[in-house]
Backbone and ligand atoms as CSV (ligand in chain L), in Angstrom:
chain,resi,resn,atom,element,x,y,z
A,1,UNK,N,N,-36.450,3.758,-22.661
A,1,UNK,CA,C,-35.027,3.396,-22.683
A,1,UNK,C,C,-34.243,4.514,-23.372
A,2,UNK,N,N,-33.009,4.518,-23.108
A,2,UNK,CA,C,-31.991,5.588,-23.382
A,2,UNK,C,C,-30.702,4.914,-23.837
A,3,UNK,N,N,-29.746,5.647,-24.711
A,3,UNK,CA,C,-28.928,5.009,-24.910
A,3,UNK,C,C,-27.845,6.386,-24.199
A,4,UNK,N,N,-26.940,5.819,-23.269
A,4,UNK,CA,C,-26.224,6.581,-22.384
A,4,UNK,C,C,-24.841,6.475,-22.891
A,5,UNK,N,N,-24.068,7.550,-22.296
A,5,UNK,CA,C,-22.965,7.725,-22.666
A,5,UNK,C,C,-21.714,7.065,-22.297
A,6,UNK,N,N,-21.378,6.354,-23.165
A,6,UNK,CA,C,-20.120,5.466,-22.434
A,6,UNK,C,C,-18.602,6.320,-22.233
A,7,UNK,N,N,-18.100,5.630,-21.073
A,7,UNK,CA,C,-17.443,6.488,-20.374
A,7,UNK,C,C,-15.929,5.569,-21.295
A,8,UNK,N,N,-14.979,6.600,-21.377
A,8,UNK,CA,C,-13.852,5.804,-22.195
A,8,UNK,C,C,-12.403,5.993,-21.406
A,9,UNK,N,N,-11.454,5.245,-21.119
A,9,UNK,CA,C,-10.308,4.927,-20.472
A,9,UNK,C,C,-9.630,6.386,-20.564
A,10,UNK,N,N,-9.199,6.488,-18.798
A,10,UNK,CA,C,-8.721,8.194,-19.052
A,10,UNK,C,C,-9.794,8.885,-18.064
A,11,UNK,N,N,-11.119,8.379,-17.986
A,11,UNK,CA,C,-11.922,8.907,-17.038
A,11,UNK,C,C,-11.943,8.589,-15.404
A,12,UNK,N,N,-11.835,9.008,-15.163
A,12,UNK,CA,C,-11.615,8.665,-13.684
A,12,UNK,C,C,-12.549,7.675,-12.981
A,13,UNK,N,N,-13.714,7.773,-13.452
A,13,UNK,CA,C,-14.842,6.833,-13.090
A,13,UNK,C,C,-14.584,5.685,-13.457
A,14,UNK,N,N,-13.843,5.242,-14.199
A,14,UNK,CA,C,-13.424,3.742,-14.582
A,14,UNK,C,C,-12.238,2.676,-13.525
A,15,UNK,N,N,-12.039,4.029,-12.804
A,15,UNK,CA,C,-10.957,3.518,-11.796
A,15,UNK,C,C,-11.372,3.604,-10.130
A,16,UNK,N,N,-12.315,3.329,-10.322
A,16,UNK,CA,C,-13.323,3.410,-8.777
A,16,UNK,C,C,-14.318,2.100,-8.520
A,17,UNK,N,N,-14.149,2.132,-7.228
A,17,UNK,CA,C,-15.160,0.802,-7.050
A,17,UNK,C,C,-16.536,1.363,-6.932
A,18,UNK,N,N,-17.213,0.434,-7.483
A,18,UNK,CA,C,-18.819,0.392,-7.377
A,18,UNK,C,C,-19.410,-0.420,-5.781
A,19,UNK,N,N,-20.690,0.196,-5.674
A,19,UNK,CA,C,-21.526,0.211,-4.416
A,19,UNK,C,C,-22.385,-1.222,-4.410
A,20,UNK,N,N,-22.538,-2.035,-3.920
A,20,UNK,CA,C,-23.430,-2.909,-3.925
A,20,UNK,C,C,-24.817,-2.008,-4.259
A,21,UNK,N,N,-25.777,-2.767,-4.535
A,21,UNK,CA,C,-27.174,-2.650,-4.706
A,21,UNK,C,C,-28.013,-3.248,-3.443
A,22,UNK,N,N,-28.704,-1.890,-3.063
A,22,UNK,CA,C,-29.545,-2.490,-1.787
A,22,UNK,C,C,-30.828,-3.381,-2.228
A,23,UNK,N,N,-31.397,-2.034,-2.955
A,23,UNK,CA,C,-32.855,-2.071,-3.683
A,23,UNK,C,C,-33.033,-2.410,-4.991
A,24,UNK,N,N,-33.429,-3.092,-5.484
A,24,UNK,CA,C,-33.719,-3.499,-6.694
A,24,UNK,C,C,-35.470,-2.308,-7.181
A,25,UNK,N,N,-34.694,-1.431,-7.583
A,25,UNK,CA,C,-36.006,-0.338,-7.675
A,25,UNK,C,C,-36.586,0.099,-9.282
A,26,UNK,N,N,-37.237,0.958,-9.345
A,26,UNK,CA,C,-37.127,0.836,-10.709
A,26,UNK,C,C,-36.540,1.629,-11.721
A,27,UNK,N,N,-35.482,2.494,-10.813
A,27,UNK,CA,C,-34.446,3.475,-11.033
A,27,UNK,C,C,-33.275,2.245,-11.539
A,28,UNK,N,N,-33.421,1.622,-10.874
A,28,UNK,CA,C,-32.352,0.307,-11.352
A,28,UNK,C,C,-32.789,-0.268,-12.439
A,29,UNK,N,N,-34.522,-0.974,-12.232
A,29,UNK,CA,C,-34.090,-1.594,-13.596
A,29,UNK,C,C,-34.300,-0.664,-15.016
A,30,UNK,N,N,-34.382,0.488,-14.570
A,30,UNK,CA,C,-34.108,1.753,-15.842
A,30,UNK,C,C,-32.830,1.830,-16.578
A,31,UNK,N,N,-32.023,1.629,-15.220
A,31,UNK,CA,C,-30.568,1.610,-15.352
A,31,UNK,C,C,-30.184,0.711,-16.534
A,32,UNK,N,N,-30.592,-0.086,-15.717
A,32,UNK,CA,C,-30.119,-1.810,-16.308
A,32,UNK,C,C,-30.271,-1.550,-17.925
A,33,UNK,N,N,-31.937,-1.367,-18.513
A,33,UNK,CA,C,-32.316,-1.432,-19.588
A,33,UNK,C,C,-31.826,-0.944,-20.474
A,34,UNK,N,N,-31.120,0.586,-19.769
A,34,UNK,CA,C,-30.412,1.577,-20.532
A,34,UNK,C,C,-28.960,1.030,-21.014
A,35,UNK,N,N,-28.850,0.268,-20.147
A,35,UNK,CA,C,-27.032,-0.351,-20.435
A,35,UNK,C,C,-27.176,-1.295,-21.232
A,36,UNK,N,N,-28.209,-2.317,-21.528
A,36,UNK,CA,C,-28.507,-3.046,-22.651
A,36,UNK,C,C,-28.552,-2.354,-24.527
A,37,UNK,N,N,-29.575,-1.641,-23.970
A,37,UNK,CA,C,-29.659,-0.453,-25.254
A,37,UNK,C,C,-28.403,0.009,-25.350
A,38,UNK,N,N,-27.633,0.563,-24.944
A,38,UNK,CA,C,-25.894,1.416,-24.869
A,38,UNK,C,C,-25.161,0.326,-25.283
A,39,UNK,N,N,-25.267,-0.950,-24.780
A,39,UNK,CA,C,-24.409,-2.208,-24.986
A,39,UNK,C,C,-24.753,-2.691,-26.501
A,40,UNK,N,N,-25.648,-2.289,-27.031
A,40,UNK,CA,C,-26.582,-3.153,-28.203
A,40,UNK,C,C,-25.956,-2.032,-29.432
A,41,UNK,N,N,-26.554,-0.841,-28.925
A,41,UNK,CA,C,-25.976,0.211,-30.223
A,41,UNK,C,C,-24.830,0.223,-30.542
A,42,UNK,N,N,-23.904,0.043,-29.112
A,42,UNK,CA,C,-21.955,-0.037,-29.631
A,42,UNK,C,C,-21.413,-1.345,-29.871
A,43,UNK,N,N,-23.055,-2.395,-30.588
A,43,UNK,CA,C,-22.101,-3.883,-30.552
A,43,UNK,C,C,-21.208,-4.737,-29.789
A,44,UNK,N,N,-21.819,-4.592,-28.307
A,44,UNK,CA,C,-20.608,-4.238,-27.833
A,44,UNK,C,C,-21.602,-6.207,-27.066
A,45,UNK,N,N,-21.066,-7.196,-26.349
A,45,UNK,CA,C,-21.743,-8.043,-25.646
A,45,UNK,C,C,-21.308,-8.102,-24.077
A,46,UNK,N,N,-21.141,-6.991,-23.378
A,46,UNK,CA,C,-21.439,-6.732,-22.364
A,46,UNK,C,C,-21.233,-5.257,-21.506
A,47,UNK,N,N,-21.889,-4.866,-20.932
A,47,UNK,CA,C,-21.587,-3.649,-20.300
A,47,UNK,C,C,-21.630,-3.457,-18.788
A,48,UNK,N,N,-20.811,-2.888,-18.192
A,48,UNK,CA,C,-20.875,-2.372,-16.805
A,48,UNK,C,C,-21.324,-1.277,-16.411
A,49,UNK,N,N,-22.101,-0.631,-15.239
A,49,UNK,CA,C,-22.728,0.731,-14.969
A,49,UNK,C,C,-21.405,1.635,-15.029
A,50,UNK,N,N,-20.433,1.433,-14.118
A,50,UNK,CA,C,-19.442,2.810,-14.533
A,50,UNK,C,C,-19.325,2.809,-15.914
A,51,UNK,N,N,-19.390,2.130,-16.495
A,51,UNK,CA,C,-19.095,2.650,-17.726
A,51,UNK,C,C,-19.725,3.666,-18.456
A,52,UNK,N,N,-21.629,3.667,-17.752
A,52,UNK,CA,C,-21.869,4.613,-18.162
A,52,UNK,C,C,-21.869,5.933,-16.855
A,53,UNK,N,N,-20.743,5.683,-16.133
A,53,UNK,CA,C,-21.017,6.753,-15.101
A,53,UNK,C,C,-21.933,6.602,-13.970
A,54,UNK,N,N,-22.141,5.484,-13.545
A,54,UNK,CA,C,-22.747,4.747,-12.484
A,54,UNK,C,C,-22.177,3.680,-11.418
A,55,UNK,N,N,-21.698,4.072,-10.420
A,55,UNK,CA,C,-20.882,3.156,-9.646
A,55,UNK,C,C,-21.752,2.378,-8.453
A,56,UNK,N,N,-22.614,1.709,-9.484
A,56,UNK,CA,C,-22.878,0.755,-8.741
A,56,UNK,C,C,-23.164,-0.740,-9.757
A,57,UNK,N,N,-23.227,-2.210,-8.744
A,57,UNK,CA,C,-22.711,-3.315,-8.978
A,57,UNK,C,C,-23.486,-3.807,-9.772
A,58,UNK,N,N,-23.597,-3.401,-11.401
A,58,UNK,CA,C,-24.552,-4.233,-12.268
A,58,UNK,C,C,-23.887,-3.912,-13.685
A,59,UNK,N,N,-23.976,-4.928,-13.938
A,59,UNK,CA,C,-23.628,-5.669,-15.607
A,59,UNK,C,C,-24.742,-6.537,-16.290
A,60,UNK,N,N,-24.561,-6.052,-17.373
A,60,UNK,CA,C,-25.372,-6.565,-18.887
A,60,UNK,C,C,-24.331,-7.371,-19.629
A,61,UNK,N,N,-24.929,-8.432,-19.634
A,61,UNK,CA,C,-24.557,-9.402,-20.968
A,61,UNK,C,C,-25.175,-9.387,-21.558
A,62,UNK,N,N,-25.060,-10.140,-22.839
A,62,UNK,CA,C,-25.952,-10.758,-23.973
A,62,UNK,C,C,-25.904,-11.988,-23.964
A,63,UNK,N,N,-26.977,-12.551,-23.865
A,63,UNK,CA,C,-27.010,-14.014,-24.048
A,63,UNK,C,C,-27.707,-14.487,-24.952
A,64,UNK,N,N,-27.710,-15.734,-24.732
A,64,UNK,CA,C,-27.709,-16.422,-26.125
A,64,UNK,C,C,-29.741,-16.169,-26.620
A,65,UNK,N,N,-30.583,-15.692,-25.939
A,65,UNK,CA,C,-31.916,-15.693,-26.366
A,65,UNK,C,C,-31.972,-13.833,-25.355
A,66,UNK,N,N,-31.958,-14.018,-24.352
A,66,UNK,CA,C,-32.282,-12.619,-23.471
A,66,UNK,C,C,-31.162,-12.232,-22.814
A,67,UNK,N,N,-30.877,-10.552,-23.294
A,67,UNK,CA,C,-29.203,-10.273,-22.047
A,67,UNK,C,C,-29.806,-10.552,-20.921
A,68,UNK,N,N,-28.707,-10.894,-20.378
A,68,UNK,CA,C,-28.486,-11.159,-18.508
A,68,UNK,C,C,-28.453,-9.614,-17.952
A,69,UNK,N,N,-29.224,-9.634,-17.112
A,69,UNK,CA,C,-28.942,-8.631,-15.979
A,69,UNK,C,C,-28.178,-9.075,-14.507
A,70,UNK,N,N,-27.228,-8.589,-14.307
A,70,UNK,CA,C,-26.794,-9.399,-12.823
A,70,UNK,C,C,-26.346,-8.272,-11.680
A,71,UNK,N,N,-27.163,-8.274,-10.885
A,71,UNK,CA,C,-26.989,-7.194,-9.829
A,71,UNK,C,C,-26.200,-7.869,-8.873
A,72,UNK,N,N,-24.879,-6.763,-8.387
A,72,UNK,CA,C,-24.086,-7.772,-7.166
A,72,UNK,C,C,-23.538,-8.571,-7.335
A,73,UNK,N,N,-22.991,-8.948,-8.741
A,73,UNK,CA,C,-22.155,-10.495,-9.224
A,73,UNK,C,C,-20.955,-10.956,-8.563
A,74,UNK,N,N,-20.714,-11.821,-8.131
A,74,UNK,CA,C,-19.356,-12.255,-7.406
A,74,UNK,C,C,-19.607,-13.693,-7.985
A,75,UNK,N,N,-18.102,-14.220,-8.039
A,75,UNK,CA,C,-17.540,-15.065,-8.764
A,75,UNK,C,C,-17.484,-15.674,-7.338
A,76,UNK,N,N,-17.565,-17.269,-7.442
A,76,UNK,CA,C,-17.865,-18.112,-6.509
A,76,UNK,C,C,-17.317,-19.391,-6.149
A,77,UNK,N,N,-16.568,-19.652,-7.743
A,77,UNK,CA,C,-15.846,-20.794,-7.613
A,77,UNK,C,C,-15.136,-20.172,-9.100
A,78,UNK,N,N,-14.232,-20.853,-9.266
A,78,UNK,CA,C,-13.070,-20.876,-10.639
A,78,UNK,C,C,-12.171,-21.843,-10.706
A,79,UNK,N,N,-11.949,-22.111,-11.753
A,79,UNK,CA,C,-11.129,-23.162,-12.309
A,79,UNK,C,C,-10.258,-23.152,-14.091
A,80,UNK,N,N,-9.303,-23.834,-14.322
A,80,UNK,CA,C,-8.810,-23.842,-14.869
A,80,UNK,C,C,-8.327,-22.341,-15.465
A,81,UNK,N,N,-7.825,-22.408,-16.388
A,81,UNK,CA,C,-7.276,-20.916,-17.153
A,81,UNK,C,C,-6.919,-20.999,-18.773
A,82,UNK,N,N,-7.680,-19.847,-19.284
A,82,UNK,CA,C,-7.330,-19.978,-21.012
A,82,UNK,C,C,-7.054,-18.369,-21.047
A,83,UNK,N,N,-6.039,-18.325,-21.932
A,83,UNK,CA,C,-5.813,-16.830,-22.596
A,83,UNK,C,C,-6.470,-17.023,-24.037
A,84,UNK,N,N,-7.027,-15.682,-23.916
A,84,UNK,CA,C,-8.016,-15.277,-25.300
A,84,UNK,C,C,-7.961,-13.519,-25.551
A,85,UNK,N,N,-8.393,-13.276,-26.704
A,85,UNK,CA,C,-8.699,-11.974,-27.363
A,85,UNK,C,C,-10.094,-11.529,-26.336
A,86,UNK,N,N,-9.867,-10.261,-25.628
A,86,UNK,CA,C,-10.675,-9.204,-25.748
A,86,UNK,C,C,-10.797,-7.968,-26.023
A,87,UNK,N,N,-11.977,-7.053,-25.548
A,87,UNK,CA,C,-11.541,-5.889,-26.068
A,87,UNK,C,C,-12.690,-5.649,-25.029
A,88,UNK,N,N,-12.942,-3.940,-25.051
A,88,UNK,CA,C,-13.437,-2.867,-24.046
A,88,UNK,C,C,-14.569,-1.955,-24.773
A,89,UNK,N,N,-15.330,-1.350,-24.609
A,89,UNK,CA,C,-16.332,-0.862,-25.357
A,89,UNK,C,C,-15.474,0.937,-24.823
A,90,UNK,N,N,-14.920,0.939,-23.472
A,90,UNK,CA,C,-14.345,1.789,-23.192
A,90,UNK,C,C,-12.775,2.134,-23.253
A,91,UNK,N,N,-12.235,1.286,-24.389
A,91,UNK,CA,C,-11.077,1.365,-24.945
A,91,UNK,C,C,-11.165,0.860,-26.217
A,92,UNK,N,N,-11.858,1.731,-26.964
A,92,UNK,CA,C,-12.215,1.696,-28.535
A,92,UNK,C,C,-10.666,1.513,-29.607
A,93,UNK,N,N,-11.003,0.752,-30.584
A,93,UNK,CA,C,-9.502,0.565,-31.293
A,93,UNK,C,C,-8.532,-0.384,-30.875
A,94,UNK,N,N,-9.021,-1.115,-29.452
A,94,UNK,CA,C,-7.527,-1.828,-28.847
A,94,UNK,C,C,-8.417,-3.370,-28.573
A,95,UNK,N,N,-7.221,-4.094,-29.319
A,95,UNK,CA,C,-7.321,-5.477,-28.569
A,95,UNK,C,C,-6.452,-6.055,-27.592
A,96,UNK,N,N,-6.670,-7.424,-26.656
A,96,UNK,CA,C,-5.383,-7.698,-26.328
A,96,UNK,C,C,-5.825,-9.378,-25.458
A,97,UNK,N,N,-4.625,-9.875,-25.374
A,97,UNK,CA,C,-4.501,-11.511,-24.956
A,97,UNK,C,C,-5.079,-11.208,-23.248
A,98,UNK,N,N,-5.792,-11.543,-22.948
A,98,UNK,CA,C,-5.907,-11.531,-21.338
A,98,UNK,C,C,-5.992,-13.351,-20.968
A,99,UNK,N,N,-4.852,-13.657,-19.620
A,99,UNK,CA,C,-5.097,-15.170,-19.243
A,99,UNK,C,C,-6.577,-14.820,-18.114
A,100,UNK,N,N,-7.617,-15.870,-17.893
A,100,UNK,CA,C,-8.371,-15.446,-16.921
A,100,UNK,C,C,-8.937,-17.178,-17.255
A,101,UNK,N,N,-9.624,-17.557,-16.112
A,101,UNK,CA,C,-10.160,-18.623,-15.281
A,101,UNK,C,C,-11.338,-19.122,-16.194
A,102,UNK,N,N,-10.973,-20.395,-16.691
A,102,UNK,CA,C,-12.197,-20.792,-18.280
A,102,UNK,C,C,-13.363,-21.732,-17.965
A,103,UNK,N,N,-13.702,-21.680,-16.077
A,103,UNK,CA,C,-15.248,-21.922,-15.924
A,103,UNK,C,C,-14.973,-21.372,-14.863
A,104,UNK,N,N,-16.165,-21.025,-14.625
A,104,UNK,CA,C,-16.653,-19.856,-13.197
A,104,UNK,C,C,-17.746,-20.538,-12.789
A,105,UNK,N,N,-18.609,-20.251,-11.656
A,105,UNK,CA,C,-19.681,-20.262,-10.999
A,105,UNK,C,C,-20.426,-18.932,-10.315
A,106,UNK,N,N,-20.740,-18.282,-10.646
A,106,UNK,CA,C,-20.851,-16.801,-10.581
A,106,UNK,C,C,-22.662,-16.930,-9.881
A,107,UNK,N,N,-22.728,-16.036,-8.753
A,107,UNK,CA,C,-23.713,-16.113,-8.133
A,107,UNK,C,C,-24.403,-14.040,-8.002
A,108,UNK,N,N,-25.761,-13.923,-8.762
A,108,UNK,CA,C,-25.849,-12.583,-8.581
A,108,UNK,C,C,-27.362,-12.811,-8.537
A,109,UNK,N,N,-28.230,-11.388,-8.236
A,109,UNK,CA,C,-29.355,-10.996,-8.145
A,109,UNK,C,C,-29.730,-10.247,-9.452
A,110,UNK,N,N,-30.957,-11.006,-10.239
A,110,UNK,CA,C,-31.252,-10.837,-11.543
A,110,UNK,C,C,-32.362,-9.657,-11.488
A,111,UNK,N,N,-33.211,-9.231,-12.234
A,111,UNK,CA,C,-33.659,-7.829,-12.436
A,111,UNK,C,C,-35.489,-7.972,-11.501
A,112,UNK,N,N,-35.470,-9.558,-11.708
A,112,UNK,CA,C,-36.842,-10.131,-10.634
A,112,UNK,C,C,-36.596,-10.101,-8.868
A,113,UNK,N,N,-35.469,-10.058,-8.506
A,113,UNK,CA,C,-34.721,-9.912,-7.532
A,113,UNK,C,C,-34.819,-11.627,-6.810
A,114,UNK,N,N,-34.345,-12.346,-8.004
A,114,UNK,CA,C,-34.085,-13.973,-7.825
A,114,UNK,C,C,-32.597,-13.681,-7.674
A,115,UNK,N,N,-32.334,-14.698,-6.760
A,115,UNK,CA,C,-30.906,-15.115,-6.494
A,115,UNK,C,C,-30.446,-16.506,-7.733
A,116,UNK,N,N,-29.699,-15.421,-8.481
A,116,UNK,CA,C,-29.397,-16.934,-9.133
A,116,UNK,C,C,-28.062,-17.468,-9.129
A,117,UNK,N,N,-27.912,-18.366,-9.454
A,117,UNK,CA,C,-26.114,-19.382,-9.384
A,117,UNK,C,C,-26.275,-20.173,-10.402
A,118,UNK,N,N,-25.198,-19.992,-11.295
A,118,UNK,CA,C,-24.969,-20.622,-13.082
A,118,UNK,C,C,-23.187,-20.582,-12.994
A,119,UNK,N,N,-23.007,-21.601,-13.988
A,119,UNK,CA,C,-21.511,-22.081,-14.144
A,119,UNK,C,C,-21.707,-21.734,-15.550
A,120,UNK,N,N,-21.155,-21.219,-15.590
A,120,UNK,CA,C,-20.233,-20.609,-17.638
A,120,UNK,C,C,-18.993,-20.809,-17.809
A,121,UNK,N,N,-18.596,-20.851,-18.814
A,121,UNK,CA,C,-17.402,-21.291,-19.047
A,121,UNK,C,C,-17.286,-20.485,-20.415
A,122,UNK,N,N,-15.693,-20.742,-21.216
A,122,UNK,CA,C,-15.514,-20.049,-22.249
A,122,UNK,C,C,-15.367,-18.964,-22.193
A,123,UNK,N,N,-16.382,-18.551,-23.506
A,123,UNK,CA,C,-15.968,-17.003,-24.061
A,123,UNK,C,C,-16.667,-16.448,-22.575
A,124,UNK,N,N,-17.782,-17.030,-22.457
A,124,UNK,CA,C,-19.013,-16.379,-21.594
A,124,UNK,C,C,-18.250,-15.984,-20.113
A,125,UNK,N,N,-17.999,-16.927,-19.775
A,125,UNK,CA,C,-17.104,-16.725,-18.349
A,125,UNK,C,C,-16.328,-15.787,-18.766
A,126,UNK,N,N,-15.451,-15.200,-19.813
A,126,UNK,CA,C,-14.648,-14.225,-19.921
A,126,UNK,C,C,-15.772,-13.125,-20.044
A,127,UNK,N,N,-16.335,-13.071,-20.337
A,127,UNK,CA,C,-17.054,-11.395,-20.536
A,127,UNK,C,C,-17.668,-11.486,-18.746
A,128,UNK,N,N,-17.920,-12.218,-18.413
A,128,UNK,CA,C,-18.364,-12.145,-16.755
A,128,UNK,C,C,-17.593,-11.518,-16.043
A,129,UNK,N,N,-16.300,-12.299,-16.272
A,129,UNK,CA,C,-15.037,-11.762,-15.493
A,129,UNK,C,C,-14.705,-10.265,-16.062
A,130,UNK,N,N,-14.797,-10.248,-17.260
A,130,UNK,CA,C,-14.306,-8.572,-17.754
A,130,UNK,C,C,-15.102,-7.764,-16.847
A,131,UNK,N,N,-16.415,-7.772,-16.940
A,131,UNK,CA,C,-17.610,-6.812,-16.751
A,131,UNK,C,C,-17.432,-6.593,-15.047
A,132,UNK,N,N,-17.338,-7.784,-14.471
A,132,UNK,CA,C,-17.264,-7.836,-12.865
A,132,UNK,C,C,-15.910,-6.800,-12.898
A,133,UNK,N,N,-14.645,-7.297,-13.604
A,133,UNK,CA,C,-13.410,-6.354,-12.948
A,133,UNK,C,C,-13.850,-4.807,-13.200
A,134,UNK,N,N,-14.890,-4.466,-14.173
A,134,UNK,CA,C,-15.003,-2.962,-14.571
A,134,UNK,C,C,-15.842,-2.663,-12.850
A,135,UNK,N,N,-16.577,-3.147,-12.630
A,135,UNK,CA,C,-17.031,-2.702,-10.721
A,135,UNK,C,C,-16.163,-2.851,-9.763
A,136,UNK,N,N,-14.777,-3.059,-10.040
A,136,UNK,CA,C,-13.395,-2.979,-9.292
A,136,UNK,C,C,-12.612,-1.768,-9.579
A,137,UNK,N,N,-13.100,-1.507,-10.535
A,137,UNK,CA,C,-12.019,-0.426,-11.622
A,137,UNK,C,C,-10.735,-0.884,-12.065
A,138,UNK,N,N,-11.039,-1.881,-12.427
A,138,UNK,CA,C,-10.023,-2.794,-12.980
A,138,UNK,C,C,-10.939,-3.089,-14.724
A,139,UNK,N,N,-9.431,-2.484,-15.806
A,139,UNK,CA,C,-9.570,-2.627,-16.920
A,139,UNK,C,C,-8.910,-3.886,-17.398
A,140,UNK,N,N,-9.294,-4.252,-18.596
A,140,UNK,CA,C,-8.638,-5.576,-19.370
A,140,UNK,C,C,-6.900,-4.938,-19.864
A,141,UNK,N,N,-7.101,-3.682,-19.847
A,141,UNK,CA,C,-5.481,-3.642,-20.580
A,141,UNK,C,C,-4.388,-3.760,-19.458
A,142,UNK,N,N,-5.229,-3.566,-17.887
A,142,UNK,CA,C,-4.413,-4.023,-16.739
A,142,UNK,C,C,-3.707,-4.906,-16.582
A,143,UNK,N,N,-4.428,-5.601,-17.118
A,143,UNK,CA,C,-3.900,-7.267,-17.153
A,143,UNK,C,C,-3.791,-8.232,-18.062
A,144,UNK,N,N,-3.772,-7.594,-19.238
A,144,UNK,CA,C,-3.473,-8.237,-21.015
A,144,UNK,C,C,-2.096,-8.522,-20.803
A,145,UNK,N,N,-1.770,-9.836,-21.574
A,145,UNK,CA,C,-0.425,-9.746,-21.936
A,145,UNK,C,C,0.152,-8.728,-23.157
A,146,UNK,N,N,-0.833,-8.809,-23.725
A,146,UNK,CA,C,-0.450,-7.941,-24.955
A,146,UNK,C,C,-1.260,-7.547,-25.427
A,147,UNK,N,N,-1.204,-6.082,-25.979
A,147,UNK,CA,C,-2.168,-5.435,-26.411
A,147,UNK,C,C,-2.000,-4.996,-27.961
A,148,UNK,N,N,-2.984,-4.770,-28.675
A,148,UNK,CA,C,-2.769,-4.701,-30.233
A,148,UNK,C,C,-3.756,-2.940,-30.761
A,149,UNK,N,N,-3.696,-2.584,-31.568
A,149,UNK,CA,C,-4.307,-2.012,-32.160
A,149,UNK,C,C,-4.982,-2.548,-33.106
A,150,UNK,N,N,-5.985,-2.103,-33.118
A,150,UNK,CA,C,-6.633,-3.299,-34.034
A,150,UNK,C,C,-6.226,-3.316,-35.417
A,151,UNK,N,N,-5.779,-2.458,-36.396
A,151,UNK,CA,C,-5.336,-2.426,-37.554
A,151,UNK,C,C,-4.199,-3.694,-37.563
A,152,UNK,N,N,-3.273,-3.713,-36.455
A,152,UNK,CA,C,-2.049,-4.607,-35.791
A,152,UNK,C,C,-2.450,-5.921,-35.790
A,153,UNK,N,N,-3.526,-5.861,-35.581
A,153,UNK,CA,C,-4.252,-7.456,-34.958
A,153,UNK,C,C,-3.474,-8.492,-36.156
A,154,UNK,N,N,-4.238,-8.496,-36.962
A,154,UNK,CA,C,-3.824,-9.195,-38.132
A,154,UNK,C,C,-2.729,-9.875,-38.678
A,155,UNK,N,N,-1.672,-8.817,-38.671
A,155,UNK,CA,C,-0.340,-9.032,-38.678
A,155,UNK,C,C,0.203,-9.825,-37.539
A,156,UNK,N,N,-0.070,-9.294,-36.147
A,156,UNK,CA,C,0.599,-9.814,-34.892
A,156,UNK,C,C,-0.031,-11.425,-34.845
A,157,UNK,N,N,-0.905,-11.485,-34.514
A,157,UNK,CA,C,-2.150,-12.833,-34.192
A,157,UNK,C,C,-1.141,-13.866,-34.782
L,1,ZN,ZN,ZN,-14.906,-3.446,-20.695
């Protein structure tokens, strides 16, 4: 495993769509492992491949016992809506209010090359949705209502 270089807002690779995944190979799940490790060292609880300069369709969470690997994730059903605090591992220093959809049903291909389908909700459904818009090239400050610096946070909140 490697810990790879995260790509930070301003790079062009953050604003490009990612490739589906044909093969689940073991160039992938190298990939994968590496974005866990990269995701783990910057504290960060989820990561997308462009982020480290890889445009194709896979995100790392952290979950609650083993991160998720999800190859190909698409959102499948949604419902309701909560605005909450996030932030970007590739927009270091900034927070901000994003409204987004507070249960999902999200259907992807895991690192065994099982098809799986799970409903999350909450915080969790928000880092799904973040991580999926980064394989759009779509950032959270796109669509924050408001954005903070984090020193700001405090005061503003
Ligand atoms: Zn992000």
């Amino acid at each position: 495993m490697a810990i790879r270089q995260i790509r930070l807002e301003g790079d062009p690779i953050l604003r490009k769509k990612s490739k589906e995944v044909k093969l689940i190979d073991e160039k992938i799940i190298q990939l994968a492992q590496d974005m866990i490790e990269t995701m783990r060292d910057a504290n960060g609880i989820g990561l997308a491949a462009p982020q480290v300069g890889i445009l194709k369709r896979i995100i790392v969470i952290e979950g609650e016992d083993n991160p998720i690997i999800a190859i190909n994730p698409k959102i499948v059903y949604s419902e309701g809506e909560i605005t909450d605090l996030e932030g970007c591992l590739s927009v270091p220093g900034f927070s901000g209010f994003v409204k987004r959809p507070e249960k999902i049903t999200v259907e992807y291909t895991n690192e065994k090359n099982e098809n799986i389908v799970i409903d999350v909700n909450g915080y969790f459904a928000r880092v799904f949705l973040h991580e999926i818009d980064h394989l759009d090239g779509i950032l959270y400050i796109d669509v924050a209502e408001k954005i903070f610096r984090e020193q700001e946070e405090k005061e503003e909140v």
